[in-house]
VEXMAR-633948 format. One record per residue (C-alpha): residue in one letter; x, y, z. Coordinates in steps of 0.001 Angstrom, whole numbers, padded with zeros to 6 digits, always signed. Example, Ala and Ser with C-alpha at 12.3 -4.5 7.8 and 13.67 -1.06 7.14 Angstrom:
A+012300-004500+007800;S+013670-001060+007140;
//
This chain:
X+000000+000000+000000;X+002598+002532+000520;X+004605+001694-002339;X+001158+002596-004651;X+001245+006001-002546;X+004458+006693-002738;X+004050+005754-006998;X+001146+008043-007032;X+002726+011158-005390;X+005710+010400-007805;X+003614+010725-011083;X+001907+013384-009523;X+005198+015295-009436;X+006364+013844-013050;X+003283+015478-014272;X+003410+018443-012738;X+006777+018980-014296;X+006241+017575-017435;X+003102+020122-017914;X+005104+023310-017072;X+006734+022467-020815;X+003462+021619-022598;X+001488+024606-021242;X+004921+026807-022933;X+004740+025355-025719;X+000919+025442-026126;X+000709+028925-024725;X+003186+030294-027579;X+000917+028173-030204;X-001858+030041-029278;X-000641+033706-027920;X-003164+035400-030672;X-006125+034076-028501;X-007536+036992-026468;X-007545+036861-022803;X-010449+034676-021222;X-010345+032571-024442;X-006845+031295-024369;X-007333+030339-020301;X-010361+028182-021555;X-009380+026081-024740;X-005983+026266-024847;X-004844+026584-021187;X-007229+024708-020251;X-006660+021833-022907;X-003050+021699-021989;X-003511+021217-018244;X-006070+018670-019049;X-003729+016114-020768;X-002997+014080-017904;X-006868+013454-017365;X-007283+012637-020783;X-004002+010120-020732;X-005121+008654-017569;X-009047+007854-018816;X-007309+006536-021783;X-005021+004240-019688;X-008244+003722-017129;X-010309+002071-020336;X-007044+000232-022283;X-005391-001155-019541;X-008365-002981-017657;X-010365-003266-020520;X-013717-003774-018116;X-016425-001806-015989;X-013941-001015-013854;X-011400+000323-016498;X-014780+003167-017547;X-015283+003913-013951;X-012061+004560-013367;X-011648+007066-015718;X-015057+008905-015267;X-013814+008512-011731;X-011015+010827-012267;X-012520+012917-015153;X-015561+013938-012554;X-013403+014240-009842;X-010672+016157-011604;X-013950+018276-012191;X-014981+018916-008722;X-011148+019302-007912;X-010820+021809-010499;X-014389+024106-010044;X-013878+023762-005900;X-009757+023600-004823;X-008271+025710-007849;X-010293+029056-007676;X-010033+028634-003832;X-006224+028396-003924;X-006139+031575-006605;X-008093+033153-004312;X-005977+032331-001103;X-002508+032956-003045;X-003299+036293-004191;X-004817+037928-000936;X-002528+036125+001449;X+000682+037403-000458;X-001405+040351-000616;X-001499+040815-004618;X-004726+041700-003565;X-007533+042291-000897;X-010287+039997-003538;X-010382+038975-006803;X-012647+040026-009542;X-013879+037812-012502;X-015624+039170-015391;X-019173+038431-015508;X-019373+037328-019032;X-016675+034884-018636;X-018392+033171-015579;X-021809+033481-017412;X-020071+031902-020455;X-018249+029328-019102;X-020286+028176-015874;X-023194+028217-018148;X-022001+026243-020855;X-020016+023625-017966;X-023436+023206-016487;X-025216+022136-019919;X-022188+019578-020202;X-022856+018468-016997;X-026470+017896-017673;X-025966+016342-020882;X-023895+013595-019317;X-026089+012685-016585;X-028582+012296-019543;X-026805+009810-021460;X-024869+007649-019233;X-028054+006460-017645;X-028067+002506-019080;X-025923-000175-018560;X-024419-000372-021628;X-022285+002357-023477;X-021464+002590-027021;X-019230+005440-029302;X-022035+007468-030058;X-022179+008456-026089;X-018441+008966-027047;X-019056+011231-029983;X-022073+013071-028398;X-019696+014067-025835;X-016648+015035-028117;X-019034+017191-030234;X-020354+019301-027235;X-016517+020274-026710;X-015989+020725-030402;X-019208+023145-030047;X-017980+025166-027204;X-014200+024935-028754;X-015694+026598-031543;X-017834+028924-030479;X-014707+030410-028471;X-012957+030566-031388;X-015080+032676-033630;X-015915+035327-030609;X-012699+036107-029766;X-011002+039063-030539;X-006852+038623-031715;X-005111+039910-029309;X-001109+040382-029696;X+000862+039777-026531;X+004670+040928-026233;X+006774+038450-024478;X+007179+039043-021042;X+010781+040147-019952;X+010786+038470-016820;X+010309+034753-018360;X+013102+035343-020514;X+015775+036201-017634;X+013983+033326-015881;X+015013+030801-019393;X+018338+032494-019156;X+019079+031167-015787;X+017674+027707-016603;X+019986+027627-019506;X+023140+028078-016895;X+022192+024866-014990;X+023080+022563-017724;X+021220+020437-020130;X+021670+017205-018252;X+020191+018852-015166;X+017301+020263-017071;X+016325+016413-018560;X+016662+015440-015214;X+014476+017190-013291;X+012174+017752-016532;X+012748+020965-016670;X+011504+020469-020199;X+011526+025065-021884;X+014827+026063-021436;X+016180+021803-022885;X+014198+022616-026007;X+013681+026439-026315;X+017050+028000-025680;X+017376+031647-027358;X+013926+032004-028810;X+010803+029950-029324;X+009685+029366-033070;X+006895+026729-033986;X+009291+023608-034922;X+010651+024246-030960;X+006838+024598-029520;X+006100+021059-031526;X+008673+019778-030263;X+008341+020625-026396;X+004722+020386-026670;X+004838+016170-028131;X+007617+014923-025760;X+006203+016479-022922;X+003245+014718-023860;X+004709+011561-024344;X+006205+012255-020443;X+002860+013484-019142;X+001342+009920-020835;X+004141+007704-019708;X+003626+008825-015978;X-000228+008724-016314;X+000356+005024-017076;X+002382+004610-014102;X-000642+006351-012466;X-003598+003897-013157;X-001522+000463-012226;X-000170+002363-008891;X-004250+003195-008488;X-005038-000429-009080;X-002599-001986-006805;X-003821+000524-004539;X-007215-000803-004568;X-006332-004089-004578;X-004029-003580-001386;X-007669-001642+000436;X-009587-003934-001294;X-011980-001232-002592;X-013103-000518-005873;X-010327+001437-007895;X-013354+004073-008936;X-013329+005093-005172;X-009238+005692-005505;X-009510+007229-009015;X-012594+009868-007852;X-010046+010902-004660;X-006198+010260-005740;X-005597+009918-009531;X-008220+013286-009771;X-006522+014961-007527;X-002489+014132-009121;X-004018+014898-012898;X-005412+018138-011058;X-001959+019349-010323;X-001087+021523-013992;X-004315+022852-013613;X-004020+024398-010200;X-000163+025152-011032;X-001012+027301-014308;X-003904+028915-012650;X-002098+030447-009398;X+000520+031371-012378;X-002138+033873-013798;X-003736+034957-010887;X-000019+036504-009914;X+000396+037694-012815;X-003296+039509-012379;X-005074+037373-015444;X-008269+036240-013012;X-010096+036087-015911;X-007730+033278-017475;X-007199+031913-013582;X-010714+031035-013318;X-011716+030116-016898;X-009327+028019-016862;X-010653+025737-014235;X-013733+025934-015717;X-012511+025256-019822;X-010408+022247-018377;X-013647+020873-016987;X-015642+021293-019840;X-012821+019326-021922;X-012638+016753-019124;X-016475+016385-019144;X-016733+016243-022672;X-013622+015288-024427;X-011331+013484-021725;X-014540+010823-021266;X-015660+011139-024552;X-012620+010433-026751;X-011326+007526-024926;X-014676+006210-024700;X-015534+007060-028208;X-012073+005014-029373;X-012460+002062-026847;X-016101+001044-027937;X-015540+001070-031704;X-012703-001131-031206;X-014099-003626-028383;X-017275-003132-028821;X-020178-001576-026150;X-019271-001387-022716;X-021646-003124-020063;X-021696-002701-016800;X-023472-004488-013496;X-025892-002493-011232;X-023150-001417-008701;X-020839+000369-011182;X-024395+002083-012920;X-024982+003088-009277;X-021670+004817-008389;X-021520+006527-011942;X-024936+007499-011873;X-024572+009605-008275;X-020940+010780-009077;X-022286+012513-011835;X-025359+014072-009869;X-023233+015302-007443;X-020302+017108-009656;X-023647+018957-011223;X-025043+019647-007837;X-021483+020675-006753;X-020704+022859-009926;X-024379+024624-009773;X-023673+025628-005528;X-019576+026852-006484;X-021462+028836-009644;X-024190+030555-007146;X-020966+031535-005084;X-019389+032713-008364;X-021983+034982-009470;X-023551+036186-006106;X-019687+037747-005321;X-017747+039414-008566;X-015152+040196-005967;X-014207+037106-004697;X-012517+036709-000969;X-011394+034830+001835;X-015274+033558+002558;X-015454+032614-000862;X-012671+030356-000799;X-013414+028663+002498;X-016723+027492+001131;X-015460+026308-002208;X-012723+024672+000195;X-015680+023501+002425;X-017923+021817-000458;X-014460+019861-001774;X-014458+018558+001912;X-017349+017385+002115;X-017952+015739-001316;X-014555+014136-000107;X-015722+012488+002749;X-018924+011221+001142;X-016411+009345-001379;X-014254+007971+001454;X-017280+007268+003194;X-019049+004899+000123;X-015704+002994-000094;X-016374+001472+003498;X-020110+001625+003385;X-020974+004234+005924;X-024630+004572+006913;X-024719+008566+006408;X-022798+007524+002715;X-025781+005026+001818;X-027905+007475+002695;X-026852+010365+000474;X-026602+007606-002173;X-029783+006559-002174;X-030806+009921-002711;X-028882+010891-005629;X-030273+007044-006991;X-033673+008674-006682;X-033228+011403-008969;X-031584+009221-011116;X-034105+007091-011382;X-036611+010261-012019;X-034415+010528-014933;X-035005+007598-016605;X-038469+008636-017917;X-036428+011118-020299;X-033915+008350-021655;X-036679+007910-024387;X-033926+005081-025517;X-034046+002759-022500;X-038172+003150-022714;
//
């Protein structure tokens, strides 16, 4: 058991690493985005990877029920992680280092991405409802991304941005410790961007530190199943808490980045973008891929049951974090101790299912319930 901990809290730190070069390399592919834009597609897409790797690995690896609850384990999770822990932390950062007394978020980019997160949300509680999944669930999903992808796209304004002068003394200094150093410690920008970024040196940084990123979210899922194994627990119950939380890491990293550098807009729309893609496109790509190939996936009553309330709950959890959102443009210390407060508590339900606590069953049986109201709109189960 504490060797799987121990492997966990490794990749978490190989990812973390590895995703300070892809987010470099992704940010310079896309610095004509405008502000608010670029912190929800690309930002957000490149501190998503490891979600997206790890569902992948999740569905491939075990090739079951448990391989798809895994990895709607940690893309739901990573969800609740993201909208909860990372806007509480930008939040926290800011006014305790005293950046600031709040922070302010635009109003159209919460409206625009809370909105559109909590139609994703609702979408996938309304198709994941039977007990057996095929690629168009994958597809639906991948084409609500593609929608919202797109609709970014073709509202934004270009906006220019000059390098900043502070990043480049910061390569400059990377460049002294040594290449071997740098590979080592996967300090990936300064090994592949020395004197100036072009595209052929983004490309490059952006595909091996993707090929790191997958490589440790490998690592990730077996260290997750030997972890269950050892607790003898469901891996879904380790995935929701652990491999969430490690795949969480870029996001929360790249978001306190902006917030000290002032972009709230990007700090926050970022949490939001990445769960949209891990909603829509981390689930719905490797799910998309896996059933075409194996065919539909079907799962037994338990692992419909624990799907079918994690998803209830990430809406109910998004909608509540939203309200606090919106009620407060400028965001403080109260804000962040109930988005810190709701993470809390959703993570002692989880702990609490995995041994079967009474108050657990309860709530359970509650979110089954509206589930089950559901079903009279799945006009295909009828």
């Amino acid at each position: 058991m504490l060797v799987s901990i121990l492997l966990i809290i490794t990749c978490c730190i190989i990812i973390w690493r590895a995703s300070d070069g892809f987010e470099a390399a992704s940010e310079y592919l896309g610095r004509n985005l405008s502000e608010g834009v670029r912190g929800a597609t690309i930002n957000a897409i490149g501190s998503s990877m490891p979600e997206l790797f790890t569902t992948l690995f999740f569905l491939f690896v075990l090739k079951d029920r448990d391989g798809f609850a895994g990895g709607i384990g940690t893309t739901a999770g990573s969800a609740i992680f993201n909208g909860m822990i990372i806007p509480a932390v930008v939040i926290l950062v800011v006014i305790l280092k005293r950046v600031t007394s709040y922070v302010e978020i635009s109003k159209k980019v919460l409206l625009r991405d809370g909105i559109s997160l909590l139609i994703c949300e609702l979408v996938l509680i309304f198709i994941l409802g039977g007990n057996s999944l095929n690629w168009t669930h994958g597809l639906i999903l991948m084409l609500l991304y593609v929608g919202y992808a797109s609709y970014m796209l073709i509202s934004m304004k270009s906006n220019e941005e000059d390098e900043n002068e502070e990043e480049e003394e910061e390569e400059e200094d990377d460049d002294e410790k040594g290449f071997l150093f740098n590979l080592l410690t996967l300090n990936l920008e300064p090994v592949f961007i020395k004197d100036s970024i072009n595209n052929k040196k983004a490309w490059s940084l952006l595909l091996f530190s993707m090929l790191i990123i997958g490589s440790a979210c490998l690592l990730l899922v077996k260290s997750c199943e030997w972890l269950g194994d050892s607790l003898n627990i469901p891996i879904y119950f380790v995935a929701v808490i652990l491999a969430s939380a490690a795949t969480s890491v870029p996001d929360t990293i790249l978001s306190m980045k902006d917030a000290k550098k002032g972009n709230y807009d990007d700090a926050v729309s970022n949490a939001l973008g990445s769960n949209i893609f891990d909603v829509c496109f981390a689930l719905g790509f490797p799910l998309f891929i896996f059933t075409l190939i194996y065919g539909p996936i079907e799962m037994n009553q338990e692992t419909v049951i624990n799907i079918s309330e994690l998803r209830i709950l990430l809406f109910i959890s998004t909608f509540i974090a939203f309200i606090i959102y919106i009620s407060n443009r400028k965001m403080n210390i109260l804000s962040a101790i109930l988005l810190l407060l709701i993470y809390v508590l959703f993570t002692i339900y989880i702990l609490g299912r995995s041994i079967e606590a009474d108050f657990a069953n309860d709530i359970s049986f509650w979110l089954n319930k509206i589930n089950n109201s559901l079903d009279s709109f799945r006009f295909w189960k009828n």
